[in-house]
C-alpha positions as CSV (number, residue, x, y, z in Angstrom):
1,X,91.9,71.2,141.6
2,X,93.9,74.4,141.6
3,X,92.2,78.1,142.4
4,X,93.4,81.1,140.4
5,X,93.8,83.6,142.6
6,X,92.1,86.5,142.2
7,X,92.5,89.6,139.9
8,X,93.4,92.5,141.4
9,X,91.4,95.7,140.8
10,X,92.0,97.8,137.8
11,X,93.3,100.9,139.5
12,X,89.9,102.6,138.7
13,X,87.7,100.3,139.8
14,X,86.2,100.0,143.1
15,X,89.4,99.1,145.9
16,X,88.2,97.9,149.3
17,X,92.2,99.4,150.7
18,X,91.0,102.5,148.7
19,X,87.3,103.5,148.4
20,X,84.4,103.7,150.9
21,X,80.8,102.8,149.6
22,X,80.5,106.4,150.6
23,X,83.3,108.1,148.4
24,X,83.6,105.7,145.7
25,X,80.4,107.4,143.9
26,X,82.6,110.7,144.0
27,X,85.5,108.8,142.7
28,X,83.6,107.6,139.9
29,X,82.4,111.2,138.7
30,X,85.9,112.1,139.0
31,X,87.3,109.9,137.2
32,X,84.4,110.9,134.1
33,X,84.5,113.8,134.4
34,X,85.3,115.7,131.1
35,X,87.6,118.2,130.7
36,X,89.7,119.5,133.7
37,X,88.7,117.7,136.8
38,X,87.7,119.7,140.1
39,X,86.5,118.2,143.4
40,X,83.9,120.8,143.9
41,X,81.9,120.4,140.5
42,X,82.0,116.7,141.7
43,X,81.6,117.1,145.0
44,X,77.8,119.2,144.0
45,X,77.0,116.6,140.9
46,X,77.0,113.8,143.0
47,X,75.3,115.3,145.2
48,X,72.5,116.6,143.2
49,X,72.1,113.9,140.9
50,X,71.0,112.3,145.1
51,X,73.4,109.3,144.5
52,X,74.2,110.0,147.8
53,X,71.2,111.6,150.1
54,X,72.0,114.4,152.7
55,X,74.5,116.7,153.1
56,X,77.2,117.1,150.6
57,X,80.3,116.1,152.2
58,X,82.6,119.1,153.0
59,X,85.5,120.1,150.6
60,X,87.9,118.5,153.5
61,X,86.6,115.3,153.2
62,X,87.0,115.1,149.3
63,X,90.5,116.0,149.8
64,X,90.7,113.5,152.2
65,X,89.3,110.7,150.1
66,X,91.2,112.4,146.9
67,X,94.2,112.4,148.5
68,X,94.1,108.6,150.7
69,X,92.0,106.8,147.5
70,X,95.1,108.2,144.9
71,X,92.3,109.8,142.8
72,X,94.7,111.5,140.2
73,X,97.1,108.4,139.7
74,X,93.7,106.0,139.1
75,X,91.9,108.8,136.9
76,X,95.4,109.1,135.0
77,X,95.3,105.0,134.2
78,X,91.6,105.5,133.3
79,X,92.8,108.2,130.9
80,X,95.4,106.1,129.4
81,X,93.1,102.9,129.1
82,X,90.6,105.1,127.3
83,X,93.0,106.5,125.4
84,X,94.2,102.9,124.4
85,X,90.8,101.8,123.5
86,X,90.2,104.7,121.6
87,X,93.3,104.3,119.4
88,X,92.9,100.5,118.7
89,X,89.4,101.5,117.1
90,X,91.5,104.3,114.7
91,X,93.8,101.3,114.4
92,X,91.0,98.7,113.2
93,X,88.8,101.5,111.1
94,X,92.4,102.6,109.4
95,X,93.1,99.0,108.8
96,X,89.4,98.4,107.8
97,X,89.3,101.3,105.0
98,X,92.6,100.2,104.1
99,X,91.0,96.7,103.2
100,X,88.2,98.2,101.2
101,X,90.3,100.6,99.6
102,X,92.6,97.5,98.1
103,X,88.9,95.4,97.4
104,X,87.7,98.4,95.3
105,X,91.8,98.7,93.3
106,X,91.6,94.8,93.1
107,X,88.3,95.2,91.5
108,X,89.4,97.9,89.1
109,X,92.4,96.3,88.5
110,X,90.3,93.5,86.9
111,X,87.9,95.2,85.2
112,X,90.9,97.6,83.5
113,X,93.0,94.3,82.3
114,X,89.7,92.8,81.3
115,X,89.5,95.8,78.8
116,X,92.9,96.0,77.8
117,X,93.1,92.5,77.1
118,X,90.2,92.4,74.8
119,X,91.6,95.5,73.2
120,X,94.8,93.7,72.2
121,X,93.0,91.0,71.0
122,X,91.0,92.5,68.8
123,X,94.2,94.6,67.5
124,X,96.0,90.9,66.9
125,X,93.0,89.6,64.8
126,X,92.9,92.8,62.8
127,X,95.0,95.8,63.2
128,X,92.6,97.8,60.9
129,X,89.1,97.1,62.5
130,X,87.2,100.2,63.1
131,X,85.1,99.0,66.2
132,X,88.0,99.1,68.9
133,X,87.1,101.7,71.7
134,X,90.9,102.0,72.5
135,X,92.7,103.5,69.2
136,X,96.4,101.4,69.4
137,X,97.5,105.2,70.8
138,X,95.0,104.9,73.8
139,X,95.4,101.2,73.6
140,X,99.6,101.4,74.3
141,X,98.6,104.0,77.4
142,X,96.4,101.8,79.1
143,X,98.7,99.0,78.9
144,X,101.5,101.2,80.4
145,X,98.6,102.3,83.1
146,X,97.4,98.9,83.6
147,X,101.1,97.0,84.2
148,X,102.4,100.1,86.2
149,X,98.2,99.8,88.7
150,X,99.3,95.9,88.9
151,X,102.9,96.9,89.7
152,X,101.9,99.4,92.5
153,X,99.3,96.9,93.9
154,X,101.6,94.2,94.8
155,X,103.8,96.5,96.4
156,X,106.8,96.6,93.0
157,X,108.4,99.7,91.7
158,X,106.6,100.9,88.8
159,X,109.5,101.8,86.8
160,X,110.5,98.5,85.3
161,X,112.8,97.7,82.3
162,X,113.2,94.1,82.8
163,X,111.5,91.2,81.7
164,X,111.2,93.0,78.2
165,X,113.1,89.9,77.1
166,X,110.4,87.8,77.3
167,X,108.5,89.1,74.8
168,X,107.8,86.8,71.5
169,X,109.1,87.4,68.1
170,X,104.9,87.5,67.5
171,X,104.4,90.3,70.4
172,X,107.8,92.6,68.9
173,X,105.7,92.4,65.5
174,X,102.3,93.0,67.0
175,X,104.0,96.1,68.2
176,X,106.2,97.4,65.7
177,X,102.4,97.2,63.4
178,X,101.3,99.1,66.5
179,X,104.0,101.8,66.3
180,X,103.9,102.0,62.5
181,X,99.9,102.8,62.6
182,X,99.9,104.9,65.9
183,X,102.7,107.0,63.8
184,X,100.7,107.1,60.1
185,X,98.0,108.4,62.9
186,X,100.0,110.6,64.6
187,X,100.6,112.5,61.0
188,X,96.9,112.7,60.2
189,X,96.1,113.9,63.5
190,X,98.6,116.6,63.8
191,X,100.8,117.4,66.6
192,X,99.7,116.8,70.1
């Protein structure tokens, strides 16, 4: 059976070649410490707070302990590995509004071709019904709206000439009747 050796400290943890069970607890408020770090506030907090009873140790000895214990290069790499942590959670709440964001276009997506769809088929059973929500003018917009939402949401240009050629003799008619009406419209509506 093989041993894994073991993992060496993280430079901010407690380091036997490093730290003293006496200065390590001054380490560790260093290294927290917000803002601009100073041995003295720490040197008094620690202190106070009693983590360590008795007399303060001078400002000599933190120098000492700052200076052998490599307290700026270890709070520097407990810095960066915050700073890491913090941006992978802006990573995964970016990519996590990013998924809701496409659930909710997805959704709309649906519910708009669900209405255009239904629009054009009532226009194909009778281009003179009366009880269409979308008048053919509205109807012809929210097509254009609806093919250029589904164009965008699979990642496609939106300004698209081909494939035009695949329309049926049946859909050039359906439109021309289209045209034809939204223009007789157009006339008794007046410009704009």
């Amino acid at each position: 059976m093989s041993e894994t050796a073991p993992k060496p400290p993280r430079p901010w943890d407690y380091n036997p070649e490093l730290d003293t069970p006496e200065s390590f607890p001054y380490f560790k408020a260093y290294r927290n410490a917000k803002g601009s770090r100073s041995l003295q506030r720490v040197r008094f907090s620690v202190w106070e707070r009693g983590a360590r009873p008795g007399v303060a140790p001078t400002m000599e000895k933190m120098a000492e302990w700052y200076k052998a214990g490599k307290w700026s290069e270890r709070a520097a790499a407990w810095d960066g590995y915050l700073d890491q942590i913090h941006q992978e959670e802006r990573e995964c709440l970016e990519r996590q509004t990013a998924e809701e964001m496409a659930l909710r276009h997805r959704r709309i997506l649906g519910l708009q071709t669900h209405v255009v769809e239904r629009e054009w088929e009532k226009l194909a059973g009778d281009v003179e019904r009366e009880d269409n929500i979308l008048k053919p003018r509205e109807l012809v917009s929210a097509t254009d709206s609806l093919i250029k939402n589904e164009r965008l949401h699979h990642g496609e240009a939106t300004e698209r000439v081909e494939g035009l050629g695949s329309l049926t003799d049946q859909d050039l008619e359906l439109m021309e009747s289209l045209l034809a009406k939204m223009a007789t419209e157009g006339k008794k509506d007046g410009p704009g």
